[in-house]
N, C-alpha and C positions, 0 to 999 in steps of 0.2 A: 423556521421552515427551510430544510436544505434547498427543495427544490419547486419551483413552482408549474403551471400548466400540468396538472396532473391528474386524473381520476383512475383509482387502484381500487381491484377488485381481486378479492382473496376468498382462498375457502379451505377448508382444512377437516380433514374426518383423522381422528385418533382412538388409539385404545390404550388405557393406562389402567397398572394391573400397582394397585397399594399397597396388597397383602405380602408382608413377609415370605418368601420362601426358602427354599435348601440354597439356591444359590443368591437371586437379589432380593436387596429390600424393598424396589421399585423400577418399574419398568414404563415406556410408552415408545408405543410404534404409530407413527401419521402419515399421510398421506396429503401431500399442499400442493394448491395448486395456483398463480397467482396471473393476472394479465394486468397493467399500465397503458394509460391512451392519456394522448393529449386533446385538450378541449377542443382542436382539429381534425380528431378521428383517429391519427397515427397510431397506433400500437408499437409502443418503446420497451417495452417487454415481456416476453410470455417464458414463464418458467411451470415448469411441475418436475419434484421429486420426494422421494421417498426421506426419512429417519426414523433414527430409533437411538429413544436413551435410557440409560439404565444405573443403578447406584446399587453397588453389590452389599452384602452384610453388615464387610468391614468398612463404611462408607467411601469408598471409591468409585468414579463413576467412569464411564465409557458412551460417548457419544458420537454415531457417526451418521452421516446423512449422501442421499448420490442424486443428482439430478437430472434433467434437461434444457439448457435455456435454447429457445427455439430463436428463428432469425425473425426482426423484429426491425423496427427504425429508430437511429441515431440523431436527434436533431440537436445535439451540442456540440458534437465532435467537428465539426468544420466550421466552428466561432466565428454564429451568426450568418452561416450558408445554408443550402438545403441540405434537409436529414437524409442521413447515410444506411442505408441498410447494413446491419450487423450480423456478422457470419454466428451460424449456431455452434454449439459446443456442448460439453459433459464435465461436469466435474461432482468430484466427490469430495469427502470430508471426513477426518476420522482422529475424536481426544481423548485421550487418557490422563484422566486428575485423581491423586491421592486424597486420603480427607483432610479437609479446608480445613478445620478446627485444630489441626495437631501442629506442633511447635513447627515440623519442618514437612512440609507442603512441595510438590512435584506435577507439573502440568506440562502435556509433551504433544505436541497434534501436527497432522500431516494433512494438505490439500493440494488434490490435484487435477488440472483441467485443461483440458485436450479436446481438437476439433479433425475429425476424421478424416479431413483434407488436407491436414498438414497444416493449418494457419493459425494455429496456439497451441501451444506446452506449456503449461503453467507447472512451479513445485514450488510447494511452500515447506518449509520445516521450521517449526517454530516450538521452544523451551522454558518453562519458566518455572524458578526454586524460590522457594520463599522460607527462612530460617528465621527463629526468633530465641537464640541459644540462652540467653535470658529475660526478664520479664520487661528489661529496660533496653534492653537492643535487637532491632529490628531490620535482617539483611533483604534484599531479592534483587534478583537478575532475571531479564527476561530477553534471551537471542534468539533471532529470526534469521532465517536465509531463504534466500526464493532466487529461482530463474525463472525467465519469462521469454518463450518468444513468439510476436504474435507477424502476421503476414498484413497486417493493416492499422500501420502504426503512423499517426498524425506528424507531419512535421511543421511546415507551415502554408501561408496562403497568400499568393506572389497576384500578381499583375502588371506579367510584362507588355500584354496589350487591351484593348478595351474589354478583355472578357476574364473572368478572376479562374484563378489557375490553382488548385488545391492541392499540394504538394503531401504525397504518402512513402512510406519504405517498410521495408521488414525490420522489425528491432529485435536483435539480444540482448536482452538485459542481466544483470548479476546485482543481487541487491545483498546487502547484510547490516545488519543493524541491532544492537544491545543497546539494552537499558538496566543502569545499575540504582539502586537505592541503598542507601543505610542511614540508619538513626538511629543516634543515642538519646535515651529519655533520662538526663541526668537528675530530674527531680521532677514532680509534677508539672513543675512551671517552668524547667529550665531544658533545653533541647538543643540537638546539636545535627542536621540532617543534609545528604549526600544526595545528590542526581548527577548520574552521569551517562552522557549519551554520543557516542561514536557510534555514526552513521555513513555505510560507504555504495555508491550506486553506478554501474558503468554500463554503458551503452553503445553498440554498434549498429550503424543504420545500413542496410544493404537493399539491391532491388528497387530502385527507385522507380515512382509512377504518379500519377495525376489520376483523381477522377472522374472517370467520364460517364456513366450512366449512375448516381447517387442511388436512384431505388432498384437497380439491377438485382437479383438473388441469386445470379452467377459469376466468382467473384472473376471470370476473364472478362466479362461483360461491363463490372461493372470499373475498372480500372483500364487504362493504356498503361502498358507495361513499357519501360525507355531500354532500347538493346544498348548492347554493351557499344557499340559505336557511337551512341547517340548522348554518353555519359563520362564525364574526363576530368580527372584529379587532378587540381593544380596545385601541386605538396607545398611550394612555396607562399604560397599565399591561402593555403587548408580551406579552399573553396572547392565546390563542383562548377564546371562547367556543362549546362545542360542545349542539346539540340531537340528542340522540338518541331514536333512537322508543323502545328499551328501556328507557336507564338512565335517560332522565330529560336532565337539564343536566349540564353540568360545565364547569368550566375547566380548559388547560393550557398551559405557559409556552410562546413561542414558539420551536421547536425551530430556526430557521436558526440560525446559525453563523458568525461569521470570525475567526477564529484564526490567530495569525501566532506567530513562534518566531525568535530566533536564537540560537544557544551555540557558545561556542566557548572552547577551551584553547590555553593554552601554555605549555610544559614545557619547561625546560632538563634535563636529565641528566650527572650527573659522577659515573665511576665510579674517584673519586680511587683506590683501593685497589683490587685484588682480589677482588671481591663483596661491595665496599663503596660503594654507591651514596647523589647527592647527587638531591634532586629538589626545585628550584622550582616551582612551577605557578600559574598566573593562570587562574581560570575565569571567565566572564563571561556572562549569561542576561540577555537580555530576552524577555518574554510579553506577547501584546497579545489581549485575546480579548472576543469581545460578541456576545450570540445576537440579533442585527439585519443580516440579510444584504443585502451592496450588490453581491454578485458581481463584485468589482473586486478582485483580488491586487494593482492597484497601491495603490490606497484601503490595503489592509492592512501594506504595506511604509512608503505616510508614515505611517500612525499608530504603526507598530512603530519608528519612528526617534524618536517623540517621548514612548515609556515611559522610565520610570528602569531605569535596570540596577542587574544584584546584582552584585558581585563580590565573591570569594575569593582570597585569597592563601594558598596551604600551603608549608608545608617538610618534607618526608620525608627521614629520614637514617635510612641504615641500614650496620651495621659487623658484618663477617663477623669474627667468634671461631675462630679456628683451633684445634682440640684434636688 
C-alpha cells in the first residue's frame, strides 16, 4: 500500500472499436473521471480527462490522453503540518511505440503540464530502443529529459520562534537521466548482463516565502511573499539570511542543488548444476552532489567524471540439496 488514509472514487465510460479497419486494428476513446478524500473529508484529488489509443494494421500503437487536475488539498507536502491547498493545472500526454514483437522496438512520448497562472511548466521527453540483433544478445536504452518549474516548491520547515514556520520557493529544475541494458545469453545457463545508469538533476530556488493561509485558493493569499530587502546571500558561507516581520531573523542553508549519479552492475551467471547457480558481480557508484546551482547538466557530468568511485566485487554461490 503506497499510501494510506485514502477513499478513491473512479468512473470511466469508453468506446472500443475491435474490428479491423483501412487504417487501425483497434481503437478506444474514454472519458475518466476520478476524485480522492481522506477519511477526514479533505479531497486530495480531483482529476478528469479525456484519451484515446489506438494500434494501427502494422501493429504500432499511438496513445494520448489531456486532462484537468482541479485544486484540491495537499496533506503530505508540509511533513506532518496542515494540508496545503494545491494550485490546478493541465496536462497532456502523447506515445508512439513501434511493434513490441519485432527484433528492434522504438518508443518515443511527450508530457506536458502547465498551470494558467504561471506556476508550473512541466516537459517531459522521453525515448526508449530496444534491439536484439541476435537471438542471444539483448541491447536497450531508455533517455528521459524533463524541466520543471513549479511556483510552490517545498523546502523546509524552521522554527525560529514558538510558531512553525514552513519554508517555500520557486524551483527550476533540469532533470536527465539514461538507462542502459545489455546481455549476452552465452548458453542456456551461462549469461553475461550490463545495467547502466547516469543520472543528472539541478536545481535553483528563487522567490522565497512562508505559508500563511494553507487552505487559501488564492495562491497571494495563501503564501507571504519575502521582498528583496527582506532576503540576503551570504556567498561565504552559501546560506540566506532571512528577515521576517514575525519571527524575527534567521538563517538557512542554500537549498539549490546539482546532483549527479552513475551506477552500474555486471553480472555473470552460471547455473553450473541444476539450481545451482554461480554469480560474479562488479558494482560500481559514482555521486557527485553540491547545493550551489550552475544549471548546467553538462557542468555536472564533467565533475561527475572526476569523483573517485566505489567498487564492489561479490561472489554468490548457491547449491541445490536434493532430498
Amino acid at each position: 500500500m503506497k499510501q494510506a488514509d485514502m477513499i478513491n472514487e473512479e468512473m470511466l465510460f469508453s468506446y472500443v472499436m475491435n474490428e479491423p479497419g483501412n487504417i487501425f486494428r483497434q481503437y478506444e476513446l474514454g472519458l475518466e473521471q476520478n476524485f480522492v478524500w481522506t477519511f477526514g473529508k479533505e479531497l486530495i484529488d480531483s482529476r478528469m480527462g479525456l484519451y484515446f489509443k489506438s494500434m494501427f494494421n502494422n501493429m504500432w500503437e499511438v496513445t494520448s490522453s489531456a486532462g484537468r487536475h482541479f485544486s484540491a488539498l495537499d496533506p503530505r507536502i508540509l511533513r506532518g503540518g496542515p494540508a496545503l491547498a494545491s494550485n490546478p493545472f493541465w496536462s497532456s500526454e502523447i506515445h508512439l511505440n513501434t511493434n513490441s514483437s519485432k527484433d528492434l522496438f522504438f518508443d518515443m512520448g511527450y508530457n506536458y503540464q502547465f498551470n494558467e497562472n504561471n506556476l508550473l511548466q512541466y516537459h517531459s521527453v522521453s525515448g526508449e530502443v530496444r534491439w536484439r540483433p541476435i537471438n542471444r544478445i539483448s541491447l536497450s536504452n531508455n533517455l528521459e529529459y524533463t524541466t520543471r518549474y513549479t511556483g510552490q516548491q517545498y523546502i523546509n520547515q524552521y522554527t525560529p520562534g514558538d510558531e512553525d514556520l514552513y519554508f517555500f520557493g520557486d524551483l527550476d529544475q533540469k532533470i536527465l537521466s539514461l538507462i542502459i541494458r545489455a546481455a549476452l545469453y552465452i548458453t542456456p545457463e551461462m549469461s553475461l548482463e550490463y545495467y547502466g545508469n547516469p543520472y543528472m538533476s539541478v536545481g535553483d530556488y528563487t522567490n522565497f516565502k512562508k505559508v500563511r493561509e494553507p487552505h487559501a485558493d488564492e495562491f497571494k493569499e495563501k503564501f507571504y511573499h519575502y521582498r528583496d530587502h527582506q532576503v540576503e546571500y551570504l556567498s561565504d558561507e552559501n546560506r540566506y539570511h532571512i528577515t521576517d516581520p514575525v519571527h524575527g531573523d534567521f538563517e538557512i542553508i542554500n537549498p539549490d542543488f546539482n546532483f549527479a549519479q552513475f551506477r552500474s552492475n555486471l553480472v555473470f551467471r552460471w547455473e553450473y548444476k541444476l539450481g545451482s547457480v554461480l554469480y560474479l558481480v562488479w558494482s560500481h557508484a559514482q555521486t557527485y552532489d553540491e547545493n550551489i546551482s550552475r544549471m548546467s547538466l553538462r557542468n555536472d557530468f564533467d565533475q561527475l567524471l572526476g569523483i573517485p568511485s566505489k567498487d564492489v566485487f561479490m561472489l554468490k554461490f548457491n547449491y541445490w540439496f536434493s532430498i
